[in-house]
N, C-alpha and C positions, 0 to 999 in steps of 0.2 A: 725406545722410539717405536710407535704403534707405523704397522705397515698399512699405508693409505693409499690410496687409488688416487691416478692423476686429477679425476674429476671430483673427491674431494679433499684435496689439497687446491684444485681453482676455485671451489665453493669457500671453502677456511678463507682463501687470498684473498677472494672477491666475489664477497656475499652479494648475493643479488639482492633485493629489494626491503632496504635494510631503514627500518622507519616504523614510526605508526601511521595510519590513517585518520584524518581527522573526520568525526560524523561515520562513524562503519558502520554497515550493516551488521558484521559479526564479532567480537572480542570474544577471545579464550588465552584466559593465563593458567600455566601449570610448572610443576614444580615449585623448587624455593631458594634461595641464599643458602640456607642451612642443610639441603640435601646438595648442592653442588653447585645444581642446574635449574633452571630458569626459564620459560620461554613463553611468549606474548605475541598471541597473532592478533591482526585484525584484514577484515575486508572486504569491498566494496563491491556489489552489484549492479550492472546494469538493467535498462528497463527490460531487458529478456531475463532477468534473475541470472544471468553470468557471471562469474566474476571477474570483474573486469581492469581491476587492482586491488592486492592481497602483499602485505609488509610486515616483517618482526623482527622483534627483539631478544636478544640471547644472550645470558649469562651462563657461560660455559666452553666446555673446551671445544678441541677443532671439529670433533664430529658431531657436536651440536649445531655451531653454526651451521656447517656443511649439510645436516639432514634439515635442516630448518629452510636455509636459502635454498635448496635443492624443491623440499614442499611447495614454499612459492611458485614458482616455475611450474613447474606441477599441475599443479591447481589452477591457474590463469585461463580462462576462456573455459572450464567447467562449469556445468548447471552446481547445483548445490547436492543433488542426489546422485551426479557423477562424483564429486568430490568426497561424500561422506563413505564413500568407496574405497578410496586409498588406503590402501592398508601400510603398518611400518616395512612388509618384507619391500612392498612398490619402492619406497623411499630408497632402503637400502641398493636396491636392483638400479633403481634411475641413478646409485654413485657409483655401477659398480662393485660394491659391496661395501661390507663396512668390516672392519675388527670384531669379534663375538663381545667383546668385553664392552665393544660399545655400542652395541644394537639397541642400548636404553634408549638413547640420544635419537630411532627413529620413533621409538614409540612415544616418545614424550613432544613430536613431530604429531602425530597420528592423533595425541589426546587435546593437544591446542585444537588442531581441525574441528576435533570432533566437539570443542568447549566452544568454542567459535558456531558453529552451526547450531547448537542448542541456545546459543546466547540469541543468533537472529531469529530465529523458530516462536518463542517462548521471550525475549526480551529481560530475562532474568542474568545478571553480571554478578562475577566474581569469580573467586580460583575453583579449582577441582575440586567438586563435591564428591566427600567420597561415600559411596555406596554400596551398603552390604559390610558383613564381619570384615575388622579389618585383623590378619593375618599379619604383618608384616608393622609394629610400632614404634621400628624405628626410621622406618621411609614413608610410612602412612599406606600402603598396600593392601588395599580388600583382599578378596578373597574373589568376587569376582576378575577382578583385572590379573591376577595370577591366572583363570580359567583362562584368560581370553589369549593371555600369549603365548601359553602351552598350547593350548589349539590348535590357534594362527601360525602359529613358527615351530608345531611338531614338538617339543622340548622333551626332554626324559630326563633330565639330571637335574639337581637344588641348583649347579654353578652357571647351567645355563638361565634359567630363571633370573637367577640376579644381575647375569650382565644384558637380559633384556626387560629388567622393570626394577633392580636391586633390590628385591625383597629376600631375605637372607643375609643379605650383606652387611648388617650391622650387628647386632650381639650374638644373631646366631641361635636366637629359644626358638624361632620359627618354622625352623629348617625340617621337622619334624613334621608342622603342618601341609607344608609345603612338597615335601615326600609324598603325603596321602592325597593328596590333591593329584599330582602326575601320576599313581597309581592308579586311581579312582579313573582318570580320564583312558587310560591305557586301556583297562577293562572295557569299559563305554565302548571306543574302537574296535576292540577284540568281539567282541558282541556282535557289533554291527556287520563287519567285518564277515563272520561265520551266519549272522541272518543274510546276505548277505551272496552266498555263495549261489554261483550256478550249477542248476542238477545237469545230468550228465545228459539228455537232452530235450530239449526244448518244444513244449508246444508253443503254439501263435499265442495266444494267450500270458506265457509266461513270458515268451522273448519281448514283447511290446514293453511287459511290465516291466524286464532289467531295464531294456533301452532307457524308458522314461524315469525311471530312478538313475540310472548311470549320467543321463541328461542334469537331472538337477541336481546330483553331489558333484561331479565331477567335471561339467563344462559350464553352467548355464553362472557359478557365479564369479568364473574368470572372465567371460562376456561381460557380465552386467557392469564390471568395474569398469569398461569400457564404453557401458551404454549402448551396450546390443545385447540379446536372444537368441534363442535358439527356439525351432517351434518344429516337432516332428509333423511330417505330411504323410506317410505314408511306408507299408512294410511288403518286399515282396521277394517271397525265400530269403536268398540272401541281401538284397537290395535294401539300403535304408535313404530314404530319401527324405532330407530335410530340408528348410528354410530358416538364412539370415534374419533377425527383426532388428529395427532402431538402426545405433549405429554401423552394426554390423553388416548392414543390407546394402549389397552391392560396395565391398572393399575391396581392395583390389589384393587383400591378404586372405580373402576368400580361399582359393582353393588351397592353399600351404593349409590353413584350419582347418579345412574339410580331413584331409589325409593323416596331415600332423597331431592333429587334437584330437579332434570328434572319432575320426575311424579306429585310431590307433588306442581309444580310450574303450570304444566300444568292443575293440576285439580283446580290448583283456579283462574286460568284466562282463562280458557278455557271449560272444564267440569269435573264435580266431577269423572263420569264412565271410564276415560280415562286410561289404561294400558298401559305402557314403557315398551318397551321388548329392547333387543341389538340386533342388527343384528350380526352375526357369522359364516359369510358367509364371 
Protein backbone atom coordinates (compact mmCIF):
# COMPACT_ATOMS: atom_id res chain seq x y z
CA UNK A 1 0.00 0.00 0.00
CA UNK A 2 1.68 3.16 -1.36
CA UNK A 3 1.72 6.10 1.54
CA UNK A 4 -0.69 8.97 0.09
CA UNK A 5 -1.40 12.09 1.33
CA UNK A 6 -4.96 12.99 2.51
CA UNK A 7 -5.19 15.31 -0.50
CA UNK A 8 -4.46 12.67 -2.84
CA UNK A 9 -6.54 10.12 -1.76
CA UNK A 10 -9.61 13.19 -1.95
CA UNK A 11 -8.28 13.76 -5.57
CA UNK A 12 -8.32 9.44 -6.29
CA UNK A 13 -12.00 9.69 -4.45
CA UNK A 14 -13.21 12.70 -6.08
CA UNK A 15 -11.71 13.65 -9.15
CA UNK A 16 -12.45 16.90 -10.00
CA UNK A 17 -13.25 17.87 -13.48
CA UNK A 18 -13.56 14.63 -14.99
CA UNK A 19 -14.85 14.75 -18.72
CA UNK A 20 -13.73 16.03 -22.12
CA UNK A 21 -14.66 19.25 -23.53
CA UNK A 22 -16.48 19.45 -26.48
CA UNK A 23 -14.95 22.30 -29.34
CA UNK A 24 -11.43 22.91 -26.89
CA UNK A 25 -9.33 25.18 -27.56
CA UNK A 26 -6.44 22.66 -26.41
CA UNK A 27 -6.22 18.55 -26.78
CA UNK A 28 -3.10 16.71 -25.49
CA UNK A 29 -3.00 12.99 -25.12
CA UNK A 30 -0.01 11.12 -23.62
CA UNK A 31 0.90 7.94 -22.77
CA UNK A 32 -0.70 4.55 -23.68
CA UNK A 33 -2.81 1.13 -22.79
CA UNK A 34 0.50 -0.68 -23.16
CA UNK A 35 2.78 1.38 -20.93
CA UNK A 36 0.06 1.51 -18.04
CA UNK A 37 -0.89 5.00 -18.23
CA UNK A 38 -3.05 7.19 -20.18
CA UNK A 39 -4.06 10.68 -20.01
CA UNK A 40 -6.18 13.13 -22.19
CA UNK A 41 -6.55 16.75 -21.33
CA UNK A 42 -8.49 19.31 -23.08
CA UNK A 43 -9.45 23.08 -22.65
CA UNK A 44 -11.36 25.81 -22.98
CA UNK A 45 -10.59 29.61 -23.03
CA UNK A 46 -12.11 32.63 -22.55
CA UNK A 47 -12.21 35.89 -24.58
CA UNK A 48 -9.20 37.05 -22.23
CA UNK A 49 -7.29 33.66 -23.41
CA UNK A 50 -8.06 32.20 -19.67
CA UNK A 51 -8.77 29.12 -19.14
CA UNK A 52 -11.87 29.03 -18.27
CA UNK A 53 -12.67 25.12 -18.19
CA UNK A 54 -10.01 22.42 -18.49
CA UNK A 55 -11.36 18.27 -18.06
CA UNK A 56 -9.50 14.73 -18.42
CA UNK A 57 -9.34 11.60 -18.78
CA UNK A 58 -7.12 8.86 -17.04
CA UNK A 59 -6.34 5.43 -17.35
CA UNK A 60 -4.39 4.71 -14.47
CA UNK A 61 -3.72 4.12 -10.92
CA UNK A 62 -4.58 6.42 -7.87
CA UNK A 63 -1.83 8.91 -8.31
CA UNK A 64 -2.56 9.45 -11.93
CA UNK A 65 -6.03 10.46 -11.37
CA UNK A 66 -4.92 12.32 -8.33
CA UNK A 67 -1.90 14.33 -10.26
CA UNK A 68 -4.29 14.78 -13.31
CA UNK A 69 -7.54 16.19 -11.35
CA UNK A 70 -5.19 18.16 -9.02
CA UNK A 71 -3.54 19.78 -12.70
CA UNK A 72 -7.21 20.83 -13.45
CA UNK A 73 -7.67 22.87 -10.48
CA UNK A 74 -4.38 24.20 -11.10
CA UNK A 75 -4.76 25.48 -14.11
CA UNK A 76 -8.34 27.10 -14.11
CA UNK A 77 -8.22 31.02 -14.41
CA UNK A 78 -4.40 30.85 -15.77
CA UNK A 79 -3.40 32.76 -18.98
CA UNK A 80 -1.87 30.02 -21.22
CA UNK A 81 1.81 31.36 -20.57
CA UNK A 82 1.04 30.98 -16.78
CA UNK A 83 0.10 27.51 -17.34
CA UNK A 84 2.72 26.32 -19.57
CA UNK A 85 4.78 27.02 -16.30
CA UNK A 86 3.60 24.34 -14.18
CA UNK A 87 5.94 22.26 -13.71
CA UNK A 88 5.42 18.18 -12.35
CA UNK A 89 7.37 19.06 -9.00
CA UNK A 90 4.07 22.16 -8.60
CA UNK A 91 1.67 19.09 -9.26
CA UNK A 92 3.33 16.98 -6.67
CA UNK A 93 3.63 20.04 -3.95
CA UNK A 94 -0.25 21.15 -4.83
CA UNK A 95 -0.91 17.05 -3.21
CA UNK A 96 1.26 17.29 -0.77
CA UNK A 97 3.70 14.96 -2.25
CA UNK A 98 3.53 12.11 -3.92
CA UNK A 99 5.41 8.41 -3.56
CA UNK A 100 9.00 8.67 -5.54
CA UNK A 101 7.90 5.60 -7.39
CA UNK A 102 5.16 7.60 -8.61
CA UNK A 103 6.21 10.98 -9.62
CA UNK A 104 5.77 9.59 -13.41
CA UNK A 105 1.97 10.04 -12.83
CA UNK A 106 2.95 14.15 -12.51
CA UNK A 107 5.08 14.34 -15.31
CA UNK A 108 2.77 12.61 -17.63
CA UNK A 109 0.34 15.68 -15.88
CA UNK A 110 3.03 18.31 -17.03
CA UNK A 111 3.31 16.65 -20.80
CA UNK A 112 -0.73 16.55 -21.42
CA UNK A 113 -0.37 20.48 -20.59
CA UNK A 114 2.31 20.87 -22.35
CA UNK A 115 0.45 18.67 -25.72
CA UNK A 116 -2.58 20.67 -25.02
CA UNK A 117 -0.86 24.00 -25.34
CA UNK A 118 1.11 23.13 -28.51
CA UNK A 119 -2.11 21.52 -29.82
CA UNK A 120 -3.98 25.34 -29.39
CA UNK A 121 -0.65 27.24 -30.49
CA UNK A 122 -0.14 25.23 -33.84
CA UNK A 123 -3.61 23.41 -34.38
CA UNK A 124 -1.76 20.22 -34.91
CA UNK A 125 -3.53 16.77 -32.92
CA UNK A 126 -2.40 13.73 -31.79
CA UNK A 127 -0.28 11.80 -29.03
CA UNK A 128 3.16 12.65 -27.92
CA UNK A 129 5.52 13.24 -30.47
CA UNK A 130 8.57 12.08 -29.59
CA UNK A 131 11.65 14.12 -30.22
CA UNK A 132 15.07 13.65 -30.44
CA UNK A 133 17.26 9.96 -29.81
CA UNK A 134 14.99 7.97 -28.27
CA UNK A 135 17.07 6.25 -25.16
CA UNK A 136 14.56 4.37 -23.37
CA UNK A 137 12.52 1.44 -26.33
CA UNK A 138 10.58 0.16 -24.17
CA UNK A 139 8.55 3.24 -22.81
CA UNK A 140 9.30 5.39 -25.96
CA UNK A 141 11.80 7.98 -23.76
CA UNK A 142 14.06 10.46 -25.67
CA UNK A 143 16.82 11.46 -24.60
CA UNK A 144 15.60 14.75 -24.33
CA UNK A 145 12.82 14.19 -21.85
CA UNK A 146 15.25 12.13 -19.58
CA UNK A 147 17.44 15.73 -19.61
CA UNK A 148 14.42 17.63 -18.62
CA UNK A 149 13.53 15.53 -15.37
CA UNK A 150 16.96 15.14 -14.28
CA UNK A 151 17.13 18.93 -14.32
CA UNK A 152 13.72 19.80 -13.11
CA UNK A 153 13.62 17.22 -10.20
CA UNK A 154 17.64 17.22 -9.44
CA UNK A 155 17.85 13.28 -9.95
CA UNK A 156 21.27 11.38 -9.58
CA UNK A 157 20.46 7.71 -9.57
CA UNK A 158 19.01 5.33 -13.01
CA UNK A 159 15.84 4.26 -10.06
CA UNK A 160 14.94 7.79 -9.75
CA UNK A 161 14.66 8.40 -13.44
CA UNK A 162 12.27 5.63 -13.94
CA UNK A 163 9.96 6.38 -11.22
CA UNK A 164 9.73 9.86 -12.82
CA UNK A 165 9.43 9.23 -16.58
CA UNK A 166 10.19 4.85 -16.43
CA UNK A 167 12.89 4.92 -18.76
CA UNK A 168 14.92 2.01 -17.52
CA UNK A 169 12.28 0.25 -16.13
CA UNK A 170 11.69 -2.33 -18.76
CA UNK A 171 14.57 -4.57 -20.14
CA UNK A 172 17.20 -2.60 -18.62
CA UNK A 173 19.86 -2.14 -22.00
CA UNK A 174 19.31 1.48 -21.24
CA UNK A 175 20.40 2.10 -17.94
CA UNK A 176 23.78 2.58 -19.09
CA UNK A 177 22.65 5.56 -21.34
CA UNK A 178 20.80 6.84 -18.81
CA UNK A 179 24.05 6.76 -16.36
CA UNK A 180 25.79 9.11 -18.76
CA UNK A 181 23.30 11.42 -19.29
CA UNK A 182 22.90 12.22 -15.02
CA UNK A 183 26.67 12.32 -15.23
CA UNK A 184 27.13 14.53 -18.10
CA UNK A 185 24.36 16.89 -16.45
CA UNK A 186 26.23 16.64 -12.94
CA UNK A 187 29.40 17.94 -14.63
CA UNK A 188 27.35 20.80 -16.47
CA UNK A 189 26.45 21.96 -12.62
CA UNK A 190 29.83 21.46 -11.20
CA UNK A 191 30.95 23.73 -13.97
CA UNK A 192 28.63 26.37 -13.57
CA UNK A 193 28.56 25.98 -10.04
CA UNK A 194 32.76 26.87 -9.76
CA UNK A 195 32.25 29.76 -12.79
CA UNK A 196 30.10 30.61 -10.62
CA UNK A 197 31.79 31.38 -7.41
CA UNK A 198 32.31 34.63 -5.53
CA UNK A 199 35.98 36.22 -5.20
CA UNK A 200 36.81 37.06 -1.87
CA UNK A 201 35.86 40.52 -2.41
CA UNK A 202 33.76 42.54 -4.52
CA UNK A 203 33.89 45.36 -6.67
CA UNK A 204 30.70 47.36 -7.83
CA UNK A 205 31.02 46.06 -10.94
CA UNK A 206 31.38 42.46 -10.08
CA UNK A 207 28.60 42.44 -7.19
CA UNK A 208 25.89 44.02 -9.68
CA UNK A 209 27.03 41.23 -12.09
CA UNK A 210 26.39 38.18 -9.12
CA UNK A 211 23.23 39.88 -8.10
CA UNK A 212 21.80 39.96 -11.70
CA UNK A 213 22.86 36.36 -12.57
CA UNK A 214 21.79 35.24 -8.88
CA UNK A 215 18.27 37.07 -10.06
CA UNK A 216 17.88 35.11 -13.10
CA UNK A 217 18.94 31.40 -12.10
CA UNK A 218 17.67 31.49 -8.85
CA UNK A 219 14.54 33.81 -8.14
CA UNK A 220 13.26 35.38 -11.38
CA UNK A 221 11.98 31.67 -12.76
CA UNK A 222 10.04 30.81 -9.45
CA UNK A 223 8.23 34.35 -9.98
CA UNK A 224 7.59 33.88 -13.54
CA UNK A 225 5.64 30.37 -12.73
CA UNK A 226 3.48 32.79 -10.87
CA UNK A 227 3.42 35.54 -13.32
CA UNK A 228 5.64 38.02 -11.72
CA UNK A 229 9.28 39.55 -11.91
CA UNK A 230 11.72 40.66 -10.51
CA UNK A 231 13.50 43.87 -11.84
CA UNK A 232 16.72 45.33 -9.89
CA UNK A 233 16.50 49.35 -9.36
CA UNK A 234 19.38 50.04 -7.68
CA UNK A 235 22.85 49.21 -5.46
CA UNK A 236 24.06 50.93 -2.59
CA UNK A 237 26.92 49.38 -0.29
CA UNK A 238 25.05 46.90 1.14
CA UNK A 239 21.42 48.00 0.20
CA UNK A 240 19.95 46.12 -2.83
CA UNK A 241 16.92 47.71 -3.68
CA UNK A 242 14.46 45.97 -6.00
CA UNK A 243 10.97 46.05 -7.66
CA UNK A 244 7.84 43.45 -7.93
CA UNK A 245 6.68 43.27 -11.77
CA UNK A 246 3.34 41.52 -13.19
CA UNK A 247 1.71 39.55 -10.73
CA UNK A 248 4.05 40.05 -8.15
CA UNK A 249 3.56 43.77 -7.78
CA UNK A 250 2.09 44.65 -4.78
CA UNK A 251 1.13 40.94 -3.07
CA UNK A 252 0.54 41.11 0.03
CA UNK A 253 3.41 37.91 0.15
CA UNK A 254 5.76 40.68 -0.72
CA UNK A 255 7.82 41.26 2.17
CA UNK A 256 7.99 37.23 3.35
CA UNK A 257 9.76 37.05 -0.53
CA UNK A 258 11.76 39.99 -0.18
CA UNK A 259 13.64 38.47 3.17
CA UNK A 260 12.76 34.73 2.64
CA UNK A 261 13.80 34.43 -1.03
CA UNK A 262 15.42 37.14 -2.70
CA UNK A 263 17.68 38.34 0.46
CA UNK A 264 18.39 35.05 1.83
CA UNK A 265 19.32 33.87 -1.90
CA UNK A 266 21.38 36.80 -2.46
CA UNK A 267 23.40 36.46 0.65
CA UNK A 268 24.58 32.90 -0.17
CA UNK A 269 25.62 33.52 -3.50
CA UNK A 270 26.64 36.75 -3.46
CA UNK A 271 27.40 38.15 0.16
CA UNK A 272 26.28 37.37 3.55
CA UNK A 273 25.99 41.70 4.54
CA UNK A 274 23.56 42.24 1.72
CA UNK A 275 20.00 43.87 2.61
CA UNK A 276 16.81 43.79 0.17
CA UNK A 277 14.73 46.67 0.67
CA UNK A 278 11.49 47.27 -2.03
CA UNK A 279 11.44 50.15 -3.88
CA UNK A 280 8.06 52.14 -3.20
CA UNK A 281 8.41 54.69 -5.28
Amino acid sequence: MWDYTDKVLDHFRNPRNVGLIENPDGIGEVGSMACGDALKLTFKLDEKKRIVDVKFKTFGCASAIASSSALTEMIKGMTIEQAEKVTNQDIANYLGGLPEQKMHCSVMGREALEMAIANYRTGKTGKKILAGKVVCTCFGVTEEEIERVVRDNNLTTVEQVTNYCKAGGGCGNCKNDIVQIIERIRKERESKSASTQKPAKLTVLQKVKLIEETLDREIRPMLKRDGGDIELIDISGSRVIVSFRGMCAGCQAAPSTIKDVVEAKLREFVSKDLVVEEDKS
